[in-house]
PDBQT receptor file of N, H, CA, C and O in Angstrom, charges set to zero:
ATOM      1  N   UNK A   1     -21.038  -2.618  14.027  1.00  0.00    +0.000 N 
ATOM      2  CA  UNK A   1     -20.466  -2.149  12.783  1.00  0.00    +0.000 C 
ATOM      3  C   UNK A   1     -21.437  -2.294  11.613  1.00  0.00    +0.000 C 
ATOM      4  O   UNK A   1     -21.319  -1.571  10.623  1.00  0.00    +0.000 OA
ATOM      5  N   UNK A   2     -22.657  -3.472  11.738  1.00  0.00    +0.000 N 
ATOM      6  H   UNK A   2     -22.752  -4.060  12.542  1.00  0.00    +0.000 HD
ATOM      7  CA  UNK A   2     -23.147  -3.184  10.950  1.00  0.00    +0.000 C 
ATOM      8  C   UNK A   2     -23.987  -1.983  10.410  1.00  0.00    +0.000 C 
ATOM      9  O   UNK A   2     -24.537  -1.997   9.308  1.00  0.00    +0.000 OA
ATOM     10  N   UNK A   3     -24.031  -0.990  11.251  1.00  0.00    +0.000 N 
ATOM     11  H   UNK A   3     -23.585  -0.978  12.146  1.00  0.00    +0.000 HD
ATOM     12  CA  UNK A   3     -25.136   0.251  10.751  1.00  0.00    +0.000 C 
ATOM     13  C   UNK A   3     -24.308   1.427  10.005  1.00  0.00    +0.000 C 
ATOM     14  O   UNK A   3     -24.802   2.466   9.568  1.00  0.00    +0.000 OA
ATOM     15  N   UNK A   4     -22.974   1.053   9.951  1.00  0.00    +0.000 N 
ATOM     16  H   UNK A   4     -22.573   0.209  10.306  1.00  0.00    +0.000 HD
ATOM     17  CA  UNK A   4     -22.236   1.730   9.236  1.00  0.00    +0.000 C 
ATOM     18  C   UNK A   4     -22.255   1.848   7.486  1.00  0.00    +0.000 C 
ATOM     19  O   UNK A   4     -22.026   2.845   6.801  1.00  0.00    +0.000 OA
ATOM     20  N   UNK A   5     -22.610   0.473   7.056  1.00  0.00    +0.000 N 
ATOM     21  H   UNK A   5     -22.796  -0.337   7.613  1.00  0.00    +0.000 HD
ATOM     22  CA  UNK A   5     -23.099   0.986   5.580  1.00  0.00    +0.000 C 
ATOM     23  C   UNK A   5     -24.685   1.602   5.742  1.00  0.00    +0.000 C 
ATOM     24  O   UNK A   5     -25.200   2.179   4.785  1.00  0.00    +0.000 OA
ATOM     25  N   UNK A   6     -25.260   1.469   6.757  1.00  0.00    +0.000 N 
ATOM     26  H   UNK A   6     -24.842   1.000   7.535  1.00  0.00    +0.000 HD
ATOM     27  CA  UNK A   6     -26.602   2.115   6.086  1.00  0.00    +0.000 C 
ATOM     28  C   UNK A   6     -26.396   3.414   6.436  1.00  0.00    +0.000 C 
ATOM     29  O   UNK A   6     -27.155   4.203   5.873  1.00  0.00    +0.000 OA
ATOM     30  N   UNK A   7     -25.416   3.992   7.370  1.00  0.00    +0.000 N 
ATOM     31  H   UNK A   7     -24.799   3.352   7.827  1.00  0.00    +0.000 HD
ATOM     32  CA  UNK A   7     -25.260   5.329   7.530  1.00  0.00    +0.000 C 
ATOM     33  C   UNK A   7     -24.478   5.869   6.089  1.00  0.00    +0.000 C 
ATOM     34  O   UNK A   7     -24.621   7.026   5.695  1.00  0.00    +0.000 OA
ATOM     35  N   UNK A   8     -24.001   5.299   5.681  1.00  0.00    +0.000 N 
ATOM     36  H   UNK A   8     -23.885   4.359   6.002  1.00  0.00    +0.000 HD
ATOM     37  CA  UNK A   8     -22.504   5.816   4.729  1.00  0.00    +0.000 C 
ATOM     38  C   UNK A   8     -23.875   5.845   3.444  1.00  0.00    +0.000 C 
ATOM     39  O   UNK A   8     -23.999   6.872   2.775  1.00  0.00    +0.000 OA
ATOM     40  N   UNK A   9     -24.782   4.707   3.218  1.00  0.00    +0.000 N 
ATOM     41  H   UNK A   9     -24.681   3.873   3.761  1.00  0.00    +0.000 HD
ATOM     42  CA  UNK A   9     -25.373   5.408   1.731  1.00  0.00    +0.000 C 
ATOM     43  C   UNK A   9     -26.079   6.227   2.347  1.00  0.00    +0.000 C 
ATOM     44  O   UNK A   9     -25.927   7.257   1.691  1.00  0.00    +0.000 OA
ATOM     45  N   UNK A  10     -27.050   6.554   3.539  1.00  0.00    +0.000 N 
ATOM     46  H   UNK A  10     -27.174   5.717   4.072  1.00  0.00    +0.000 HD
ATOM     47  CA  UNK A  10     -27.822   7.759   3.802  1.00  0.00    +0.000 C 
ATOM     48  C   UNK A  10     -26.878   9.036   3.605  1.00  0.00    +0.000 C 
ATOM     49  O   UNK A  10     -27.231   9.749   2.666  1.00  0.00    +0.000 OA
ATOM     50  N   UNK A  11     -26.006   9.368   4.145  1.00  0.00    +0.000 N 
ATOM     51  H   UNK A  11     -25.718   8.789   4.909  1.00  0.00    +0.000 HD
ATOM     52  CA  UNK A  11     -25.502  10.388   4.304  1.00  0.00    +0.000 C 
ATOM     53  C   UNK A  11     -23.940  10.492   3.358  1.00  0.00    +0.000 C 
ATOM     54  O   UNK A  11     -22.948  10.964   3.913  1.00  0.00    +0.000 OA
ATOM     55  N   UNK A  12     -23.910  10.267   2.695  1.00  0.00    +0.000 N 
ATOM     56  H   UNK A  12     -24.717   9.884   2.245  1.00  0.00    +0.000 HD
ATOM     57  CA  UNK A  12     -22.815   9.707   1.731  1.00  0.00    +0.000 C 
ATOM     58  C   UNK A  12     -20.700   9.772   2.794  1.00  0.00    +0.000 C 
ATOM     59  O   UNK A  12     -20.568   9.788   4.018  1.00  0.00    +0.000 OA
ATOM     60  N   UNK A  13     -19.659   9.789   1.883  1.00  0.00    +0.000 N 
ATOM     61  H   UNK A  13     -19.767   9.776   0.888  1.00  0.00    +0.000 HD
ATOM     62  CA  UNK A  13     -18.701   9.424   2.817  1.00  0.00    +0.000 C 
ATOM     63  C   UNK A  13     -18.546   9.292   3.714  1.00  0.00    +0.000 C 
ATOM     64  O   UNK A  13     -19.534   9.867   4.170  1.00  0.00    +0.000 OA
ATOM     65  N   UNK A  14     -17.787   8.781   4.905  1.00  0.00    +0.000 N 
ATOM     66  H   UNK A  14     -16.984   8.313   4.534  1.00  0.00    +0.000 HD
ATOM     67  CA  UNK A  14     -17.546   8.842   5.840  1.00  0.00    +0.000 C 
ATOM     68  C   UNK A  14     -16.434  10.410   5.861  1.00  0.00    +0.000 C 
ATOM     69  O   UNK A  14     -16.425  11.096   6.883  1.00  0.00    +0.000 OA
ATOM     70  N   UNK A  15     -15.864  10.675   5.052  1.00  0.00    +0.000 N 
ATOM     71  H   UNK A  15     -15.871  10.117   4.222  1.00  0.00    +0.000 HD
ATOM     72  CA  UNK A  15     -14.620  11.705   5.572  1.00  0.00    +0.000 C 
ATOM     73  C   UNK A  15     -15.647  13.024   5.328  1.00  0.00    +0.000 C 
ATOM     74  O   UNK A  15     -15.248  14.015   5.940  1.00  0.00    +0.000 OA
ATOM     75  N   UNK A  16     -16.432  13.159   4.842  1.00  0.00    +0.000 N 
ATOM     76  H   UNK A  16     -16.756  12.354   4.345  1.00  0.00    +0.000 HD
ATOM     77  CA  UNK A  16     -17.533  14.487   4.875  1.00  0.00    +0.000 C 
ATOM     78  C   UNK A  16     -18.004  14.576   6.135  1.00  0.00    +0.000 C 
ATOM     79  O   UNK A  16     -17.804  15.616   6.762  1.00  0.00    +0.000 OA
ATOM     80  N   UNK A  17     -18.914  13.190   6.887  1.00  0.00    +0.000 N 
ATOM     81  H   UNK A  17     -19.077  12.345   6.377  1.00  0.00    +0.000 HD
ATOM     82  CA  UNK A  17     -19.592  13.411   7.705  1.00  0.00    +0.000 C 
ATOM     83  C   UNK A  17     -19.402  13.006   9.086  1.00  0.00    +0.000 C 
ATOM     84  O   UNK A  17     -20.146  13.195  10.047  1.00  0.00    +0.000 OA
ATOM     85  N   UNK A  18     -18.242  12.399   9.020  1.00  0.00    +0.000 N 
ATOM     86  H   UNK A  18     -17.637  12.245   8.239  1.00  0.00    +0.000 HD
ATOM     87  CA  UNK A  18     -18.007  12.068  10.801  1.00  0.00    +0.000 C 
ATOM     88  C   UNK A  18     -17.189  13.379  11.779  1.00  0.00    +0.000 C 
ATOM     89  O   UNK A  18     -16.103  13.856  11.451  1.00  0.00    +0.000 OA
ATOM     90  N   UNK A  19     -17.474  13.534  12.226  1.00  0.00    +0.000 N 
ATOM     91  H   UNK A  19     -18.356  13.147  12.493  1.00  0.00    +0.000 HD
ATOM     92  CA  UNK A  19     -17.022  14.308  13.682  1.00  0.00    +0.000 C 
ATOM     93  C   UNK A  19     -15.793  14.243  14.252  1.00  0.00    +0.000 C 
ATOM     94  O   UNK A  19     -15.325  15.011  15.093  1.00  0.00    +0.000 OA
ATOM     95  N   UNK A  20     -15.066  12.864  13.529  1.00  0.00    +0.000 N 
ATOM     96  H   UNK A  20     -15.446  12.240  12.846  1.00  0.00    +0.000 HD
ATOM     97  CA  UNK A  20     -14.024  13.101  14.828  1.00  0.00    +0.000 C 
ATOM     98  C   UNK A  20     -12.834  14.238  14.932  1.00  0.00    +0.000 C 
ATOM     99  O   UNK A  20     -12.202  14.661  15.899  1.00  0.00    +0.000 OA
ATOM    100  N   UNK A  21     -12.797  14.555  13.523  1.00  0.00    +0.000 N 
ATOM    101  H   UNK A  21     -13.311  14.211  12.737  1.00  0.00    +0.000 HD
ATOM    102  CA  UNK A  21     -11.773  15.716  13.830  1.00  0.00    +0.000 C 
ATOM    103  C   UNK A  21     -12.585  16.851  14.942  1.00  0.00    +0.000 C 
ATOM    104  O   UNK A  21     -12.155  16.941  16.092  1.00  0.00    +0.000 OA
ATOM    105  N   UNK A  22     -13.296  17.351  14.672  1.00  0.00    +0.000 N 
ATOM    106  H   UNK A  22     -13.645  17.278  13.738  1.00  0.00    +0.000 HD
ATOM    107  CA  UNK A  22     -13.845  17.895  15.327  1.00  0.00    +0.000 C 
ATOM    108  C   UNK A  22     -13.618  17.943  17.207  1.00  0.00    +0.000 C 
ATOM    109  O   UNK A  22     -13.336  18.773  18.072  1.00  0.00    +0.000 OA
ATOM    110  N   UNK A  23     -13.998  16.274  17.085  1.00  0.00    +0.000 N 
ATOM    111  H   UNK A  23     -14.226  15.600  16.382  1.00  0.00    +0.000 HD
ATOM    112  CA  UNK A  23     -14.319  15.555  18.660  1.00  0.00    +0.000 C 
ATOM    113  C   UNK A  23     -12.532  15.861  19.152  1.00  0.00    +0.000 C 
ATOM    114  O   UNK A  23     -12.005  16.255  20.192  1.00  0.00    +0.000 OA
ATOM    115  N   UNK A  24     -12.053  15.472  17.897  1.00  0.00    +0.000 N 
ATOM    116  H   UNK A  24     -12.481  15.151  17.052  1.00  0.00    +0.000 HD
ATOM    117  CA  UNK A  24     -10.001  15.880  18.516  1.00  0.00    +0.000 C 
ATOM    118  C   UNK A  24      -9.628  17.050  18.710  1.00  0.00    +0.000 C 
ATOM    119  O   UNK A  24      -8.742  17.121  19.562  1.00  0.00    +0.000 OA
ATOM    120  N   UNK A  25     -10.048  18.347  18.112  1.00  0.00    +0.000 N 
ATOM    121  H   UNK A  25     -10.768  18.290  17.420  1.00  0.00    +0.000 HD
ATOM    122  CA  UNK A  25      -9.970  19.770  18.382  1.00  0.00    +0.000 C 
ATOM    123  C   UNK A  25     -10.288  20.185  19.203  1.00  0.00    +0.000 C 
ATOM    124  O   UNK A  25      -9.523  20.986  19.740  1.00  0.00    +0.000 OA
ATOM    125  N   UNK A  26     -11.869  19.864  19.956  1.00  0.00    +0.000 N 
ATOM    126  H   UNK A  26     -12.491  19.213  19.519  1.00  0.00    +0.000 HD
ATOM    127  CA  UNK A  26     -12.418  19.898  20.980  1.00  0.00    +0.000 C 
ATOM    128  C   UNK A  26     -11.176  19.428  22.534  1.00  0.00    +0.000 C 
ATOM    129  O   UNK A  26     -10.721  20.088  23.468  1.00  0.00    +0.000 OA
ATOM    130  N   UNK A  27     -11.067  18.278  22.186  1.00  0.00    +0.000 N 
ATOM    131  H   UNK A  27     -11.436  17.742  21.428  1.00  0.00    +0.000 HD
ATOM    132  CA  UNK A  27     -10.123  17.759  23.326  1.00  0.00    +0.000 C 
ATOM    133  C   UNK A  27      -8.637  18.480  23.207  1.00  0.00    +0.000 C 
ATOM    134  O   UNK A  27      -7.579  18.323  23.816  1.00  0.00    +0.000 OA
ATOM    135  N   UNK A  28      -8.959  19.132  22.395  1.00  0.00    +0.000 N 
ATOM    136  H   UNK A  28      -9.818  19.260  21.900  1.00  0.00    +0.000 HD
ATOM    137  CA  UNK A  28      -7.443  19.318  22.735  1.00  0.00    +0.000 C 
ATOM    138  C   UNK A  28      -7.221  21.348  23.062  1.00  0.00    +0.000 C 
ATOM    139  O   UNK A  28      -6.219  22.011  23.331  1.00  0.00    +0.000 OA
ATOM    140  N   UNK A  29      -8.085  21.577  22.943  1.00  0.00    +0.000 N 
ATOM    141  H   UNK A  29      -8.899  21.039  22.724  1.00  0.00    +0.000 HD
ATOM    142  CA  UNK A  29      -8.307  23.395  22.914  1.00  0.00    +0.000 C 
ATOM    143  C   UNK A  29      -9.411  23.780  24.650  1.00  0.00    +0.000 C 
ATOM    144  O   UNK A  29      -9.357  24.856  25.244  1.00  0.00    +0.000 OA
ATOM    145  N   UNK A  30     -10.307  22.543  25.096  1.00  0.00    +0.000 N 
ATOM    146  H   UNK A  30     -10.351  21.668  24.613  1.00  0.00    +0.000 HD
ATOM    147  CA  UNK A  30     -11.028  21.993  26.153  1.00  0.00    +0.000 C 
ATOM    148  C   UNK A  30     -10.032  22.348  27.476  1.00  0.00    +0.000 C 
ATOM    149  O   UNK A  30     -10.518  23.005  28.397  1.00  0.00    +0.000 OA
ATOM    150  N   UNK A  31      -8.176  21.748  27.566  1.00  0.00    +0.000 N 
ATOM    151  H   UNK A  31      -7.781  21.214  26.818  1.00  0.00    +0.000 HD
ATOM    152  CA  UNK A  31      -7.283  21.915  28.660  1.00  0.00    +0.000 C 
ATOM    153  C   UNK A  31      -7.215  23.530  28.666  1.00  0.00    +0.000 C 
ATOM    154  O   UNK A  31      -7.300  24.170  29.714  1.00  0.00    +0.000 OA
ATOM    155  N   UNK A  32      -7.034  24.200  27.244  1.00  0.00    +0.000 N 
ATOM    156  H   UNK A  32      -6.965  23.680  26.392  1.00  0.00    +0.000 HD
ATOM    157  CA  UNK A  32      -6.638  25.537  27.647  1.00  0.00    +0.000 C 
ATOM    158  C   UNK A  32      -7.525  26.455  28.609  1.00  0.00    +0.000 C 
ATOM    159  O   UNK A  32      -7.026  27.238  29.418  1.00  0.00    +0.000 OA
ATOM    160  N   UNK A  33      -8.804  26.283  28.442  1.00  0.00    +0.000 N 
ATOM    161  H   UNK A  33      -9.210  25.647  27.785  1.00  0.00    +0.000 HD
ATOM    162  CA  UNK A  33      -9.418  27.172  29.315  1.00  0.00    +0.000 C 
ATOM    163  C   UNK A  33      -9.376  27.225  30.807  1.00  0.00    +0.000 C 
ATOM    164  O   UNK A  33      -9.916  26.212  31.252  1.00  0.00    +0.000 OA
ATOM    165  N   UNK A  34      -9.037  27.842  31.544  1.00  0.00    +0.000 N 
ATOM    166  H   UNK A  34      -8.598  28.665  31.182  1.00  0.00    +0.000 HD
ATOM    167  CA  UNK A  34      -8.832  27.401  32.715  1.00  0.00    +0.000 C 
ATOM    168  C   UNK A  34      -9.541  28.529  34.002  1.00  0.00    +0.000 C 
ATOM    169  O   UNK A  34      -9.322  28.348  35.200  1.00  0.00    +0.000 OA
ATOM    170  N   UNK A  35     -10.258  29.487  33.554  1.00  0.00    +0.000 N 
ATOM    171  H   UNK A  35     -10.435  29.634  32.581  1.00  0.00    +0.000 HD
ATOM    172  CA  UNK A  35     -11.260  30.458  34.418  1.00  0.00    +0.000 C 
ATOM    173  C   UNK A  35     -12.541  30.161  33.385  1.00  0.00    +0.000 C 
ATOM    174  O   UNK A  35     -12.604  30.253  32.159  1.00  0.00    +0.000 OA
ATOM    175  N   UNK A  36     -13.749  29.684  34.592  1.00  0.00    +0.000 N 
ATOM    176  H   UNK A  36     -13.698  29.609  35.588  1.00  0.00    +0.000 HD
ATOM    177  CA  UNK A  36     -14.844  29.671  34.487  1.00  0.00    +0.000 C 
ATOM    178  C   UNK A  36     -15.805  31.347  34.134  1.00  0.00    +0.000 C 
ATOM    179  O   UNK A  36     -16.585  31.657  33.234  1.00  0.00    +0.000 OA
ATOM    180  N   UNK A  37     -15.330  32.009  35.179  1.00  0.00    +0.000 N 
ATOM    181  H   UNK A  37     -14.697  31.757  35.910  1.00  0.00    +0.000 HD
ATOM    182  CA  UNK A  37     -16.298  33.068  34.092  1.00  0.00    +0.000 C 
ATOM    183  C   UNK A  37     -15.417  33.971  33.186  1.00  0.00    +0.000 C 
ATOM    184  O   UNK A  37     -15.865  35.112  33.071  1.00  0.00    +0.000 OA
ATOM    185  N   UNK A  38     -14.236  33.710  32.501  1.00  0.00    +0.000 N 
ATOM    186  H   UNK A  38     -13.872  32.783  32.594  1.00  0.00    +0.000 HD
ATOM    187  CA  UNK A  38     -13.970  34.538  31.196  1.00  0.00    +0.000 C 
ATOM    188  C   UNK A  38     -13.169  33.259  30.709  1.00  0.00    +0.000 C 
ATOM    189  O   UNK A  38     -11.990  32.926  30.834  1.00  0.00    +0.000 OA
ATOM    190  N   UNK A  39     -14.231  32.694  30.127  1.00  0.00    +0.000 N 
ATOM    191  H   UNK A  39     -15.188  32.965  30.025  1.00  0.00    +0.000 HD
ATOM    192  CA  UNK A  39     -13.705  31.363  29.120  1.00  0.00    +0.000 C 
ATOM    193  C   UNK A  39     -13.180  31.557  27.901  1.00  0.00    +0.000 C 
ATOM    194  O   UNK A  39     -12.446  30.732  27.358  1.00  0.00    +0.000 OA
ATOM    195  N   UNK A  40     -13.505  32.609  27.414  1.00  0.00    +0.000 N 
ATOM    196  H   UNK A  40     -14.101  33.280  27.855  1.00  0.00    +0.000 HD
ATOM    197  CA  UNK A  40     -13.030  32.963  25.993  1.00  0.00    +0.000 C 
ATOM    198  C   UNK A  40     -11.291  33.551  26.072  1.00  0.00    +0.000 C 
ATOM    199  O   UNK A  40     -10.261  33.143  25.537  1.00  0.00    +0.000 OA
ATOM    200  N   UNK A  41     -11.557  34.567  26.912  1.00  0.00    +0.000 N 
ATOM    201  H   UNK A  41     -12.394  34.898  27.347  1.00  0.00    +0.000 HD
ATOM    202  CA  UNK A  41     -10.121  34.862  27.427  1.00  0.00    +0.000 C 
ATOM    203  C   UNK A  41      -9.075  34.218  27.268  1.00  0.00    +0.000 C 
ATOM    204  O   UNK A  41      -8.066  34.167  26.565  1.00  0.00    +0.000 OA
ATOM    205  N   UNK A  42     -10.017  33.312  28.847  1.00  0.00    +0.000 N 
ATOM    206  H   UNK A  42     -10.836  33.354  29.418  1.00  0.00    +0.000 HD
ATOM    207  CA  UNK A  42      -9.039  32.781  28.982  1.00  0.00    +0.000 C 
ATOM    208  C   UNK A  42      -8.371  31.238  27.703  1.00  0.00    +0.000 C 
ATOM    209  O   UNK A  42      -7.286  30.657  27.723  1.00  0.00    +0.000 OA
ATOM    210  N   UNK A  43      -9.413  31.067  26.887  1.00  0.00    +0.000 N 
ATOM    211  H   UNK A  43     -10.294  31.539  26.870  1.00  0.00    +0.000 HD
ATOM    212  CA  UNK A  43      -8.907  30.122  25.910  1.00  0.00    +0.000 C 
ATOM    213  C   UNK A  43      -7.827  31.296  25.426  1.00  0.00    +0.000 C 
ATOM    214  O   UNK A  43      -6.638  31.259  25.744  1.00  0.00    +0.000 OA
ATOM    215  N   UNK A  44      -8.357  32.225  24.701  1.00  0.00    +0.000 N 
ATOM    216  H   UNK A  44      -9.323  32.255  24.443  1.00  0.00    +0.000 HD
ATOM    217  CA  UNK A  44      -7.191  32.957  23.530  1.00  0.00    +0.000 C 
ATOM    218  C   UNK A  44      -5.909  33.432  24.745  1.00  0.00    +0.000 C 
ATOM    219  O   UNK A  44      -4.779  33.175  24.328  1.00  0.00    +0.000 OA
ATOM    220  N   UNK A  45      -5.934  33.830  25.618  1.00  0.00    +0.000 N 
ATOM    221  H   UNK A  45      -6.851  34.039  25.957  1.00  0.00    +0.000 HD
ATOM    222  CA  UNK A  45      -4.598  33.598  25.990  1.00  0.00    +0.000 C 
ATOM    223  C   UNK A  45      -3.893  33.138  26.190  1.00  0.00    +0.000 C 
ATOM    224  O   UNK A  45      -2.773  33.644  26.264  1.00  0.00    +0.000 OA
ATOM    225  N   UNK A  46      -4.213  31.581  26.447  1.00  0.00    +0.000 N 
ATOM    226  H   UNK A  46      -5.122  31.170  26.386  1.00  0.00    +0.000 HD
ATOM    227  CA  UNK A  46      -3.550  30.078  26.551  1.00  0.00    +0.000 C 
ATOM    228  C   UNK A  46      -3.228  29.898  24.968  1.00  0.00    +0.000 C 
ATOM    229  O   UNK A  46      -2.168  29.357  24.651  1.00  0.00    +0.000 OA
ATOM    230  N   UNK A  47      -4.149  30.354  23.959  1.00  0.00    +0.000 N 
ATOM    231  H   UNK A  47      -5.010  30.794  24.217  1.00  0.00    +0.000 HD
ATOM    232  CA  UNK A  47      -3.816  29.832  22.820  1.00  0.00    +0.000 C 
ATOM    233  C   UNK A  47      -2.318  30.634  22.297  1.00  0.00    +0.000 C 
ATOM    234  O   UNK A  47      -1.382  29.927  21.923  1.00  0.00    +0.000 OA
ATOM    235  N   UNK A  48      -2.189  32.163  22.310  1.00  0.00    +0.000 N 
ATOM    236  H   UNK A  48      -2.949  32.737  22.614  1.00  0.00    +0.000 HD
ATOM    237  CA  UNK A  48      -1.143  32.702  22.530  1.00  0.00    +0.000 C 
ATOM    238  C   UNK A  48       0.200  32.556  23.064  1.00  0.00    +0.000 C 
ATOM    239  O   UNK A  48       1.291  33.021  22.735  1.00  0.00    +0.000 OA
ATOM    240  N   UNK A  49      -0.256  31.654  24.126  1.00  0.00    +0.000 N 
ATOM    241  H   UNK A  49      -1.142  31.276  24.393  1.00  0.00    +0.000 HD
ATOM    242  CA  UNK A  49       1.331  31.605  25.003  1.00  0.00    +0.000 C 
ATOM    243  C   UNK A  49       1.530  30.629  24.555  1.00  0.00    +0.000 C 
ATOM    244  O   UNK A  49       2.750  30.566  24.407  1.00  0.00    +0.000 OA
ATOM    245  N   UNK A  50       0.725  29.069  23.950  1.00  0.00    +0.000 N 
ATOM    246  H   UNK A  50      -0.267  29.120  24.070  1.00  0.00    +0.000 HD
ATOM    247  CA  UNK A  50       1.544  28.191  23.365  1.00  0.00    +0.000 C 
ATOM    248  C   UNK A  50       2.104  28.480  21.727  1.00  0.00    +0.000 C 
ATOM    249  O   UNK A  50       2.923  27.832  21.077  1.00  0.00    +0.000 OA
ATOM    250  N   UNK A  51       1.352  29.663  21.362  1.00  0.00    +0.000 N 
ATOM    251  H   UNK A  51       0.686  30.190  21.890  1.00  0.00    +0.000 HD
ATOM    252  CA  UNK A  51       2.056  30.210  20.143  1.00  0.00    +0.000 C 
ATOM    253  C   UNK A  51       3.582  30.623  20.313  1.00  0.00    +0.000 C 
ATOM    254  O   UNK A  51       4.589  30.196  19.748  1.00  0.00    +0.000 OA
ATOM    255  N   UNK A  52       3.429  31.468  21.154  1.00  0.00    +0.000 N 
ATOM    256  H   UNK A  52       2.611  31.814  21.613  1.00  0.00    +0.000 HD
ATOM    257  CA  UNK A  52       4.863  32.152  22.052  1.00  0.00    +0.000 C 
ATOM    258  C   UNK A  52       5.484  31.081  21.852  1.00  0.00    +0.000 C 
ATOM    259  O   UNK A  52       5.947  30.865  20.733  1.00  0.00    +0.000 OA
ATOM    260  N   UNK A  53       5.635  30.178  22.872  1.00  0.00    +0.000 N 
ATOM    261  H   UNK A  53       5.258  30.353  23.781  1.00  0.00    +0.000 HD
ATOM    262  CA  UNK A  53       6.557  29.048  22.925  1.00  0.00    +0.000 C 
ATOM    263  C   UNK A  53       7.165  28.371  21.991  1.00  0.00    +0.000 C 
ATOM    264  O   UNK A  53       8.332  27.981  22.026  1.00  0.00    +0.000 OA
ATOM    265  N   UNK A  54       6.140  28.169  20.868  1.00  0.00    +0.000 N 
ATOM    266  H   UNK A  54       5.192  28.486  20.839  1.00  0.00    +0.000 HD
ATOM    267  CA  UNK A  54       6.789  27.630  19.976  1.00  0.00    +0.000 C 
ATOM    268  C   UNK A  54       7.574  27.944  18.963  1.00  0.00    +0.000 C 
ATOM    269  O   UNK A  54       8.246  27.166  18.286  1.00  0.00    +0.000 OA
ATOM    270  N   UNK A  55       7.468  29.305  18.843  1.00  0.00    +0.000 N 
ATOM    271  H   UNK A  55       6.923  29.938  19.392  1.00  0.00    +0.000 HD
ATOM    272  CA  UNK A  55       8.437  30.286  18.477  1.00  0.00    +0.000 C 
ATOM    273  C   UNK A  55       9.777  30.326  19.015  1.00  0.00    +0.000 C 
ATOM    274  O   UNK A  55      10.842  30.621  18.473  1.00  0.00    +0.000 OA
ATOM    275  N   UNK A  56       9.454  29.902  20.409  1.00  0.00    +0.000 N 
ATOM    276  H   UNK A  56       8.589  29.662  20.849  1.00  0.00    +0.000 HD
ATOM    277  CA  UNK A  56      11.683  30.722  21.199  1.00  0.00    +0.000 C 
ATOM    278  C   UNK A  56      12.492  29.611  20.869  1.00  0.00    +0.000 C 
ATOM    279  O   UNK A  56      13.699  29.632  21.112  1.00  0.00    +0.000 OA
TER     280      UNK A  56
């Protein structure tokens, strides 16, 4: 823990510059894909049907 203030004055806040939202979006959009060669697809159609759902 100590390299945490020398990161925070190099690079100023922590809520500007850490990742983890990021690292949580990742994990959580990562389950939808589920075919290796049309990954995109297949993300936006997974992303769709849990849209669907949450709608009915």
């Amino acid at each position: 823990l100590l390299h945490l203030t020398d990161s925070i004055q190099a690079t100023g806040p922590c809520w500007a510059t850490w990742q983890f939202p990021m690292k949580r979006l990742c994990g959580m959009l990562l389950p939808l894909v589920k075919s290796k060669l049309h990954l995109y697809q297949s993300l936006i159609n997974n992303i769709i049907l849990r849209e669907q759902f949450n709608h009915l």
